[in-house]
Structure formats: structure tokens, C-alpha cells
KOLTOR-975924 format. One record per residue (C-alpha): chain; residue number from 1; residue in one letter; x, y, z. Coordinates in steps of 0.05 Angstrom, whole numbers. Layout:
# KOLTOR-975924
<r ch="A" i="NUM" aa="A" x="X" y="Y" z="Z"/>
...
***
This chain:
# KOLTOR-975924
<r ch="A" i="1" aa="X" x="861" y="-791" z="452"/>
<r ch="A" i="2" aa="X" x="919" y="-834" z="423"/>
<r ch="A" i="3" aa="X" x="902" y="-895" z="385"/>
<r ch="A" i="4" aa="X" x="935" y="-948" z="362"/>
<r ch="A" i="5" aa="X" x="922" y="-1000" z="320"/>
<r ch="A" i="6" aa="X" x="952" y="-1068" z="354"/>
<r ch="A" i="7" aa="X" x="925" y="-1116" z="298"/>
<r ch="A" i="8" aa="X" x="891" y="-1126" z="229"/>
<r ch="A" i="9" aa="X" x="868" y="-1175" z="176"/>
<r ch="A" i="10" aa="X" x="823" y="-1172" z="126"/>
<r ch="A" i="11" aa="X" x="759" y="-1182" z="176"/>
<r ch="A" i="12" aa="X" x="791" y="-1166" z="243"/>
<r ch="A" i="13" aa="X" x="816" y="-1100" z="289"/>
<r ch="A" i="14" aa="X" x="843" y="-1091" z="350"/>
<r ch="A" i="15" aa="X" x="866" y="-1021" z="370"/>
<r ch="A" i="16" aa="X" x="878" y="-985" z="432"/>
<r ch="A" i="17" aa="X" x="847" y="-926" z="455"/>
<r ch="A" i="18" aa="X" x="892" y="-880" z="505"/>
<r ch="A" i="19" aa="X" x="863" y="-845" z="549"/>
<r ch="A" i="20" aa="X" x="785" y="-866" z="535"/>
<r ch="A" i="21" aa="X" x="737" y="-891" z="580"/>
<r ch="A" i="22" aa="X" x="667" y="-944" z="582"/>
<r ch="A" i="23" aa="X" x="630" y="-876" z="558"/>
<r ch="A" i="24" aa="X" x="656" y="-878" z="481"/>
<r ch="A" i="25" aa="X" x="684" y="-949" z="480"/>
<r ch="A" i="26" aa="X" x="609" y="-975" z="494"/>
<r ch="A" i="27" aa="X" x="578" y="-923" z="452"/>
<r ch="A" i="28" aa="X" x="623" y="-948" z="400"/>
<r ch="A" i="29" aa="X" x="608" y="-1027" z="419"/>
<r ch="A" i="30" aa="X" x="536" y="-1017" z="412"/>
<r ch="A" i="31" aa="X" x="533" y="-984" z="350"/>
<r ch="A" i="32" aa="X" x="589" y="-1041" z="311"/>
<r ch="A" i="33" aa="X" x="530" y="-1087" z="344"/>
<r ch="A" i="34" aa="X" x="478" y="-1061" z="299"/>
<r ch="A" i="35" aa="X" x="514" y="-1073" z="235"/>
<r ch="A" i="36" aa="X" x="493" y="-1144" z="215"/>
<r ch="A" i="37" aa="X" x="563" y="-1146" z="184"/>
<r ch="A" i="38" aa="X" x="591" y="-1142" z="252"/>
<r ch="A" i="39" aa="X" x="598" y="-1208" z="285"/>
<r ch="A" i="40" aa="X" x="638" y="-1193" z="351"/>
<r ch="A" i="41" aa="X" x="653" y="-1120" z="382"/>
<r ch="A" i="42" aa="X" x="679" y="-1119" z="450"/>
<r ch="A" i="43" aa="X" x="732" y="-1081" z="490"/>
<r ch="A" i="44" aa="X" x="776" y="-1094" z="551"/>
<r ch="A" i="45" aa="X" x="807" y="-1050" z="610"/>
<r ch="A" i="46" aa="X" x="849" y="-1098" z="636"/>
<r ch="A" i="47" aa="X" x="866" y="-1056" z="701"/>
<r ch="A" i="48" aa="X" x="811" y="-993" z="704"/>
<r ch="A" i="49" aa="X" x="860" y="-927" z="716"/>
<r ch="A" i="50" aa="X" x="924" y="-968" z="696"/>
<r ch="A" i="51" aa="X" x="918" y="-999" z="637"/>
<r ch="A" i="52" aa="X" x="884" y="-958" z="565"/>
<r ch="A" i="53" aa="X" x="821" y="-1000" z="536"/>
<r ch="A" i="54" aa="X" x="835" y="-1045" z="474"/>
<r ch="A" i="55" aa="X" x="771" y="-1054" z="433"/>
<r ch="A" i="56" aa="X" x="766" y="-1122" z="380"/>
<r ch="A" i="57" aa="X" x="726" y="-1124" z="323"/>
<r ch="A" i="58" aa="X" x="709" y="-1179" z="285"/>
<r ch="A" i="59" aa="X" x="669" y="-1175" z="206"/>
<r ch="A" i="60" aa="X" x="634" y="-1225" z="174"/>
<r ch="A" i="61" aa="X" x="680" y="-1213" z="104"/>
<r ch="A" i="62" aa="X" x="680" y="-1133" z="116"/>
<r ch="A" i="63" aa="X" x="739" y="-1090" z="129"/>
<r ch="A" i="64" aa="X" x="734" y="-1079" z="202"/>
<r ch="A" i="65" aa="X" x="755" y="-1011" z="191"/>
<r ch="A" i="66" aa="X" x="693" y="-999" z="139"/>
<r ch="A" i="67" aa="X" x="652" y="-1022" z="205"/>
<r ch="A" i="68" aa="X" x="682" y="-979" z="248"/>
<r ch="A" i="69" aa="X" x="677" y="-918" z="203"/>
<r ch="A" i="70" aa="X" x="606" y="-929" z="191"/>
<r ch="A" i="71" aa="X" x="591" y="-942" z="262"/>
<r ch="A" i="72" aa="X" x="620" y="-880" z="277"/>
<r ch="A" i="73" aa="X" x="582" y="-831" z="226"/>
<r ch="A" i="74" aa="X" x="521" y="-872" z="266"/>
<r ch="A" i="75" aa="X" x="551" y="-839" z="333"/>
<r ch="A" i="76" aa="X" x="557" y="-765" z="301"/>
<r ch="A" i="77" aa="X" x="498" y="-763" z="274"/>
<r ch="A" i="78" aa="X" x="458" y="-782" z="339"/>
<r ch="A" i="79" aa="X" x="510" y="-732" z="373"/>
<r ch="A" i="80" aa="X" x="482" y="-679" z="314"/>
<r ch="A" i="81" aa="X" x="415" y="-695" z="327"/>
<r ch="A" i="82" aa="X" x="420" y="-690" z="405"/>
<r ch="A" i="83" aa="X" x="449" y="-625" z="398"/>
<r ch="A" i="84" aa="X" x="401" y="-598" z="346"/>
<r ch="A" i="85" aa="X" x="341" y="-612" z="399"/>
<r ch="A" i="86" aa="X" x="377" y="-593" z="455"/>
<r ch="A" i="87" aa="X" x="392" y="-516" z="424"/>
<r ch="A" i="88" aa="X" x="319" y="-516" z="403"/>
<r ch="A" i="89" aa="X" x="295" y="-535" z="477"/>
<r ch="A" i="90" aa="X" x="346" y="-499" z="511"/>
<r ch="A" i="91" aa="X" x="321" y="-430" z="468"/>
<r ch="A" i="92" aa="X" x="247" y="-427" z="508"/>
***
């Protein structure tokens, strides 16, 4: 994954995402959603297979990249969690 970050102010992001698909982008979308502090989290692939994704954020006076880094602990943790049950299950 390459990313890039195409734009930023004090309550806005926009980066790119090389080489990622709708599996982590919406992941990603729905967890910024959650954050009451989040007012806008969307992402485009302009051409599917052509084109790399571009994801926007928008805060409500929080550093986007404060949202993005909490949304993300959100997504490892659930990825912890998955993976704790899963070793337990998969053990019987």
C-alpha cells in the first residue's frame, strides 16, 4: 500500500490509497462514521482497476488525522478480537 496525502487543513484529509480496494476503504468509512467528531467520510474510485481510491474526511474542529488514527485502533482491535475467537474456535 502507498499512500499519499493529497490535502490537509486543520479539519480536513484527503489522501490516496494505492493499491487498496472497497474492503479497507469501507471498513475504514464506517468506522470515521461512528466518531461523532466525524462529519463527512467518503471515498472515490474514479475508474475501478485504473484509477487508486482517494478517501475525504471531514472533522467537526478535530484533526482529521486524530480521526483517522482513532478510527483505525477501532479496526485493529475488532481485527484482534476476531482473531482471538477464531484461534479459540478453530482449536476444538
Amino acid at each position: 500500500m502507498n499512500l499519499k496525502i493529497l490535502n490537509k487543513t486543520d479539519t480536513e484529509l484527503e489522501m490516496e490509497l494505492a493499491g487498496e480496494t472497497h474492503t479497507l476503504l469501507n471498513l475504514l468509512k464506517s468506522t470515521l462514521l461512528e466518531d461523532d467528531a466525524v462529519e463527512i467520510a467518503s471515498y472515490d474510485i474514479r475508474y475501478l482497476g485504473i484509477s487508486e481510491p482517494v478517501m475525504y474526511v471531514r472533522t467537526s474542529g478535530v484533526d482529521p488525522i486524530q480521526a483517522v488514527r482513532s478510527a483505525l485502533a477501532k479496526v485493529t482491535a475488532m481485527c484482534d478480537e476476531f482473531k482471538a475467537v477464531f484461534l479459540e474456535q478453530a482449536n476444538i
